[in-house]
VMD Tcl script that draws the C-alpha trace (Angstrom):
set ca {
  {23.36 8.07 1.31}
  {19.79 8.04 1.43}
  {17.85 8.66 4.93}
  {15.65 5.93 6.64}
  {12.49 4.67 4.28}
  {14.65 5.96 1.33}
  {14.77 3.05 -0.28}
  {11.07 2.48 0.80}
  {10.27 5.93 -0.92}
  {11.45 4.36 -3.89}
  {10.11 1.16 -3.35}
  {6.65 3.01 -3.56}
  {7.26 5.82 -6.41}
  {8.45 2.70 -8.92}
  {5.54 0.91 -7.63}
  {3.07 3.48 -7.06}
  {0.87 2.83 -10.94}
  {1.43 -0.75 -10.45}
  {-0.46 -0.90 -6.70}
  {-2.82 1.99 -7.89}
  {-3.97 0.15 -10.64}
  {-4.35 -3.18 -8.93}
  {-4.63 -3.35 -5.27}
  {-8.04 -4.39 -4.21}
  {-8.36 -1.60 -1.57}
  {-11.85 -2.14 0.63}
  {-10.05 -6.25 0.45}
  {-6.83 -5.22 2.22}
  {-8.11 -2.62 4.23}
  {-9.90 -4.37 7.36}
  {-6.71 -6.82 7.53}
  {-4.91 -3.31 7.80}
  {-6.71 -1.69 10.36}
  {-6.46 -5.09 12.56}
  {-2.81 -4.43 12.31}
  {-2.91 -0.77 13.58}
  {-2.08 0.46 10.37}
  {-4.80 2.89 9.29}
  {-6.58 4.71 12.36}
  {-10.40 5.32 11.39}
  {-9.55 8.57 10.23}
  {-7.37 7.60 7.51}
  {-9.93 4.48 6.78}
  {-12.63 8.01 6.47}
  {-10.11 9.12 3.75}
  {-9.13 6.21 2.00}
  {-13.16 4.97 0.87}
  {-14.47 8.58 0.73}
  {-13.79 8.51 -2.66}
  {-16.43 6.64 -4.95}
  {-13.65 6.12 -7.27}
  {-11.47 2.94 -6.85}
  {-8.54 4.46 -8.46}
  {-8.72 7.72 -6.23}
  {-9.38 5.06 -3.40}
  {-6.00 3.45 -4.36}
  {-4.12 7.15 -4.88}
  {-5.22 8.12 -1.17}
  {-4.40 4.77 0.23}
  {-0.82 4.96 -1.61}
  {-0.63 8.79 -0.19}
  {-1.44 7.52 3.70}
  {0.90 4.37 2.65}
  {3.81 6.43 1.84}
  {3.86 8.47 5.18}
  {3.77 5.22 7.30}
  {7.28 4.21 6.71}
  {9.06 1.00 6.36}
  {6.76 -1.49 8.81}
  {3.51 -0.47 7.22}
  {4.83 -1.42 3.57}
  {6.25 -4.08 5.35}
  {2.72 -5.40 6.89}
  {0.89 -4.34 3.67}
  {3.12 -7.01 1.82}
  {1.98 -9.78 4.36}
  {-1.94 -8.86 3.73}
  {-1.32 -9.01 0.20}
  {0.13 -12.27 0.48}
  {-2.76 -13.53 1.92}
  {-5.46 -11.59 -0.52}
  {-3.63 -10.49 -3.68}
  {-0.47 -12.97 -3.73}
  {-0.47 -11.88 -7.54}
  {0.06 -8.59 -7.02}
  {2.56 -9.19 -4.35}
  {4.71 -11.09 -6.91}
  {4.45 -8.74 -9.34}
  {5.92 -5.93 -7.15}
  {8.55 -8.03 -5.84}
  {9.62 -9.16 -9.74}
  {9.18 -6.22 -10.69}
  {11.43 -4.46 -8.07}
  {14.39 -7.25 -7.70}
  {16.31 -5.87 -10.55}
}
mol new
graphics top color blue
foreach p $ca { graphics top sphere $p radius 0.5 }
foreach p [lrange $ca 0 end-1] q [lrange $ca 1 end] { graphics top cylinder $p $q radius 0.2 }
display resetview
């Protein structure tokens, strides 16, 4: 039987190219930090990079270790600024 978040750790490795490819990171991140997700820190790690994909990786990486609520909150900011993407995880992960 898999531990708390296990099915969120999967959740995210099945997911993981989809939201690295497409999330629109410096878009989702201010709704993120209003809901105590990221402390500055993390924000400090997350847009170091110049990169958006290693923007994305990091922010996946920080996502992964926040458990169940932060995915949770991530998928309400997304429904608000990437619905598309949103559905696309969702269909891609109901079967």
């Amino acid at each position: 039987m898999a531990g708390p978040g296990g099915g969120l750790a999967q959740l995210l490795a099945s997911s993981r190219s989809l939201i690295i490819n497409h999330i629109d990171v410096p878009k989702v991140i201010p709704q993120l930090v209003e809901r105590d997700i990221f402390t500055s820190y993390e924000i400090g790690d997350i847009l170091t990079p110049l990169d958006r994909r290693q923007r994305a990786e990091v922010f996946v990486e920080i996502l992964s270790r926040k458990g169940r609520s932060a995915f949770e909150e991530l998928c309400f900011v997304l429904e608000a600024v990437q619905p598309r993407l949103l559905t696309t995880l969702l269909i891609k992960n109901a079967g």
